[in-house]
C-alpha positions as protocol buffer text, in pm:
chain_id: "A"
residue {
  index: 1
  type: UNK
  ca { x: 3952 y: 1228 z: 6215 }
}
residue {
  index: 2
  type: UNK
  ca { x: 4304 y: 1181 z: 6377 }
}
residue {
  index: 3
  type: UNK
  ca { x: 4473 y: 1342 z: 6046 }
}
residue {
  index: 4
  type: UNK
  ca { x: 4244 y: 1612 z: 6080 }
}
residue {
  index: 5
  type: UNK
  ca { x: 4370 y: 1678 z: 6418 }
}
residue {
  index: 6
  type: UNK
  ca { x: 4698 y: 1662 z: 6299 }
}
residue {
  index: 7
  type: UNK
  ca { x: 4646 y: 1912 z: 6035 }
}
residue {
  index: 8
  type: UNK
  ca { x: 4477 y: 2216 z: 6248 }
}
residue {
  index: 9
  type: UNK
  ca { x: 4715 y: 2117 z: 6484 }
}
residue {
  index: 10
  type: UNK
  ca { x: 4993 y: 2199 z: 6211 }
}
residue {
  index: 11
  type: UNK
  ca { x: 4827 y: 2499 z: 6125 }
}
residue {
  index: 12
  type: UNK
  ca { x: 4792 y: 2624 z: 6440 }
}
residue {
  index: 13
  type: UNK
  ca { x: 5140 y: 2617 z: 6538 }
}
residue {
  index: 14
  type: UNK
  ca { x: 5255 y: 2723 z: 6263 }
}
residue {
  index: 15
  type: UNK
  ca { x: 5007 y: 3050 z: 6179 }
}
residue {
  index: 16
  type: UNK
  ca { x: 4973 y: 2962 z: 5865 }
}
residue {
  index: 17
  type: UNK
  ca { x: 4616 y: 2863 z: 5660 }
}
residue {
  index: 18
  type: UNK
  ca { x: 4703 y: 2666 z: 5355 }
}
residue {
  index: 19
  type: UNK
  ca { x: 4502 y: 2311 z: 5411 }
}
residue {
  index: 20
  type: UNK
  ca { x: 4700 y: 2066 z: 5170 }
}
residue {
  index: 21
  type: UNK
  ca { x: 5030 y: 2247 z: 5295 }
}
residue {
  index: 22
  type: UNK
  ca { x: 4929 y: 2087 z: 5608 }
}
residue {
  index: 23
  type: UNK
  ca { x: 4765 y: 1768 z: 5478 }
}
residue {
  index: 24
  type: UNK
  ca { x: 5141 y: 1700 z: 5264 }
}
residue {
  index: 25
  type: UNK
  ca { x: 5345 y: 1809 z: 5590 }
}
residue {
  index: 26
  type: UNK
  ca { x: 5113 y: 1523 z: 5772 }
}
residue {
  index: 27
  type: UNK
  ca { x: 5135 y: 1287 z: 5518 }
}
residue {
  index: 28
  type: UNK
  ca { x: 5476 y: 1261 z: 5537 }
}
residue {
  index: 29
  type: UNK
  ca { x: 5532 y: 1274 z: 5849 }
}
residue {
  index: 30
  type: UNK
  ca { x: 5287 y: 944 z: 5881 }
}
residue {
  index: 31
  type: UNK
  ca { x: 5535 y: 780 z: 5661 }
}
residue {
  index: 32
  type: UNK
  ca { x: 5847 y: 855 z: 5844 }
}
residue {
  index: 33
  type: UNK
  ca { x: 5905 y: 1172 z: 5731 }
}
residue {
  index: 34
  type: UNK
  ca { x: 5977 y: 1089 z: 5364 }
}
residue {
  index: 35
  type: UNK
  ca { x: 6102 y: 1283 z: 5126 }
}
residue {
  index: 36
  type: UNK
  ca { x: 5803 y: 1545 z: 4946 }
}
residue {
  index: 37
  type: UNK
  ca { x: 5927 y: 1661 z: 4595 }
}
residue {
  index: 38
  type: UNK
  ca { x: 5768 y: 2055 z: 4580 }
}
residue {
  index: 39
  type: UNK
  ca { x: 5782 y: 2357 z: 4419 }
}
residue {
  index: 40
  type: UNK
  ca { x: 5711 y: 2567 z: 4708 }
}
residue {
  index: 41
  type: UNK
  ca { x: 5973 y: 2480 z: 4989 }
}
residue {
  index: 42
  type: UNK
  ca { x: 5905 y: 2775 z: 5180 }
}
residue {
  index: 43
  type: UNK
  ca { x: 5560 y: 2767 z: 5302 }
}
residue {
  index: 44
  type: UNK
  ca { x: 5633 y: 2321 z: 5386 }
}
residue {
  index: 45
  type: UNK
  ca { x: 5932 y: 2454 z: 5567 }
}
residue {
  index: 46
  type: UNK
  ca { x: 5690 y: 2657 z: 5784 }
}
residue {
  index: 47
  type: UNK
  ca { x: 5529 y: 2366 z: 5906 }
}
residue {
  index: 48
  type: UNK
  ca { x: 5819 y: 2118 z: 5936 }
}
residue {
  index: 49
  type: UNK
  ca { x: 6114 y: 2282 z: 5866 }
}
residue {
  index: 50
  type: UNK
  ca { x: 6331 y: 1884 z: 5953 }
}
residue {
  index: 51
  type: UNK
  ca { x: 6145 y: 1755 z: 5667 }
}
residue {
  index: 52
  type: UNK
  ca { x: 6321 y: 1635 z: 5379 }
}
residue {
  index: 53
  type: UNK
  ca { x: 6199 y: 1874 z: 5075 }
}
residue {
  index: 54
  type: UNK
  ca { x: 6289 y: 1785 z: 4679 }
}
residue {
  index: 55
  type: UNK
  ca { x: 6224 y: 2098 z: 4520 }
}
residue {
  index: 56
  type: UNK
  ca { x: 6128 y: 2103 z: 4169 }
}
């Protein structure tokens, strides 16, 4: 329930909608903010833009 939270939470700051956006952004952030290889840096950088982005 807590990542849940988290995620709306993300959302809602951020004005965006995408769900696993969010859920990655979370994830990460759970696990000290590590590194999340993507091919869409822009819309991750919307939620987090600190967090450490591979893109592919």
């Amino acid at each position: 329930m807590l990542t849940a939270l988290r995620i709306g939470a993300l959302l809602g700051e951020s004005g965006t909608a995408d769900v696993v956006d969010a859920a990655v952004v979370a994830c990460a952030r759970s696990m000290n903010r590590c590194p999340v290889a993507t091919s869409d840096p822009g819309d991750l950088a919307k939620l987090d833009a600190e967090l450490p982005l591979i893109v592919i």
